[in-house]
VMD Tcl script that draws the C-alpha trace (Angstrom):
set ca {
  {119.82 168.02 -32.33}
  {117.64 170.13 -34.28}
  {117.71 171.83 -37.52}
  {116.67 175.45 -38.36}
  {114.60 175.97 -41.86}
  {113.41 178.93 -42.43}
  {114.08 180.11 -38.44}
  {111.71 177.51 -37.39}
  {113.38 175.14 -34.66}
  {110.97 171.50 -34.03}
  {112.04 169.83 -30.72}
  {109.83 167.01 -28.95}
  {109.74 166.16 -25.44}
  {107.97 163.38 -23.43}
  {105.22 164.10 -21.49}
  {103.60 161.69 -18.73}
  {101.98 158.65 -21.49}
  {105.61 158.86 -23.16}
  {104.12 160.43 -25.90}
  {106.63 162.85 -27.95}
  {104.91 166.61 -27.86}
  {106.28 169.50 -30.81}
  {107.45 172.58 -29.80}
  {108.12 174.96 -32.53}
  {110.50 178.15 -32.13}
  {109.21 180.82 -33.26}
  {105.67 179.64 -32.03}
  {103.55 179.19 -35.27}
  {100.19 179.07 -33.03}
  {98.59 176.09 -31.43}
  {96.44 174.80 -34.35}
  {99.76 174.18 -36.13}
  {101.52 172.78 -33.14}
  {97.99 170.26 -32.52}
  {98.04 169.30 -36.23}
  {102.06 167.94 -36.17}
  {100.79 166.34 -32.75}
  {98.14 164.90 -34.35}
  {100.00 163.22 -37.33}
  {103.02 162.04 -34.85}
  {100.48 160.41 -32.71}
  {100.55 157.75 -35.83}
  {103.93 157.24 -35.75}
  {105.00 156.30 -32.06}
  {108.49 154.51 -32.86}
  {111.81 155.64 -34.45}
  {111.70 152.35 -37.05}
  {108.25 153.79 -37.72}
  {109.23 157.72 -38.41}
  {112.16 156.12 -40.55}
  {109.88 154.54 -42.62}
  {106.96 157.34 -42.76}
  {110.41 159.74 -44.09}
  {111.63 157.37 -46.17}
  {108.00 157.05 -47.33}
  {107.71 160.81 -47.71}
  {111.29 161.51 -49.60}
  {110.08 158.77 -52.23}
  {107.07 159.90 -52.95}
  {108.09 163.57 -53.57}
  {110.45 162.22 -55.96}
  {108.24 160.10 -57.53}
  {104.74 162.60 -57.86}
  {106.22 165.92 -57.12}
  {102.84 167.12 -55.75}
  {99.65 165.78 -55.45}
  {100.09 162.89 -53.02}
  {99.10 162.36 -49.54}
  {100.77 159.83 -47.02}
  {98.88 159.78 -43.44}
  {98.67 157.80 -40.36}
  {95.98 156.83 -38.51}
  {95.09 160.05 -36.78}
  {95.76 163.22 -40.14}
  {97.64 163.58 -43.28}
  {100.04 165.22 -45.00}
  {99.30 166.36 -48.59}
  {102.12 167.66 -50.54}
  {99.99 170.01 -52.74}
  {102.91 171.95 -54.17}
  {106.43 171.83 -54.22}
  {106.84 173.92 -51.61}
  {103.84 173.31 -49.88}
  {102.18 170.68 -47.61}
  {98.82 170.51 -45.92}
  {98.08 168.72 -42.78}
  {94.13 167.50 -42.86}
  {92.76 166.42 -39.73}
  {90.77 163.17 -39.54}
  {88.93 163.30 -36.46}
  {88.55 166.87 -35.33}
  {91.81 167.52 -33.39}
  {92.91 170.61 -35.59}
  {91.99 173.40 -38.28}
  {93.29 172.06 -41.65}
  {96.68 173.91 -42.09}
  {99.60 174.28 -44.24}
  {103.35 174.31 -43.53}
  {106.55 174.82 -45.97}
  {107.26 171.62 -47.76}
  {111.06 172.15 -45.99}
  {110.06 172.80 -43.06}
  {107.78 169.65 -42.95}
  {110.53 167.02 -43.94}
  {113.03 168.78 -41.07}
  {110.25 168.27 -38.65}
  {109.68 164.74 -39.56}
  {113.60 164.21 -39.43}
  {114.07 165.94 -36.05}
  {111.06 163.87 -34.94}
  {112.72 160.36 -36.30}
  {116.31 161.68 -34.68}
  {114.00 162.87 -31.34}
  {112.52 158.87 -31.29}
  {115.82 157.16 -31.77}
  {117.47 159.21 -28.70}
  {114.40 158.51 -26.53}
  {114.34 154.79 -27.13}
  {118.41 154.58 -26.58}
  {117.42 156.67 -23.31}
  {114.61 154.76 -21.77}
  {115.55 151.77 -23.59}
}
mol new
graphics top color blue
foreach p $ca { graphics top sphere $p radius 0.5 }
foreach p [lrange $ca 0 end-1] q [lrange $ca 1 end] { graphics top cylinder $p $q radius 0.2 }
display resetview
């Protein structure tokens, strides 16, 4: 299941490592689709995109703006309240930004996504 925000649809599929790959309808462009790749990469488990969300929701609460949470591979900065940018780490992707909505429906279509998978092939 997926959620729309703004029009934007995220769905992940599994390519041939098992590694989840975004989609986004309408297409946003590749450097946006590579950055959201990027960050996932960090977060390979369903227990683990729980706790990234969980990680996220708190500290919006807590800071509003101004905060970044990352993995091992980018990070997401939540630079306004409607706003977050995705920094690259390693060269993967053009710095970008993506609706602070958006973002957190991603990341809970991604955590749904991981959870179905790992029922699926166990």
């Amino acid at each position: 299941m997926t959620r729309t925000v703004g029009g934007a649809v995220w769905t992940f599929s599994l390519d041939e490592d098992d590694d989840r790959v975004p989609s986004r309808e309408p297409s946003a462009g590749e450097n946006l689709r590579r950055a959201v790749e990027t960050l996932l990469l960090g977060i390979a488990s369903a227990g683990a995109a729980q706790t990234y969300l969980a990680a996220w929701r708190a500290d919006s609460q807590r800071h509003g703006a101004g905060f970044t949470l990352g993995t091992a591979s980018a990070q997401a900065e939540r630079v306004g309240p409607d706003l977050v940018r995705l920094v690259d780490l390693h060269g993967q992707f053009e710095d970008c930004d993506i609706a602070a909505d958006e973002f957190e429906a991603m990341l809970c279509d991604y955590a749904r996504a991981a959870r179905a998978d790992e029922r699926e092939h166990g």
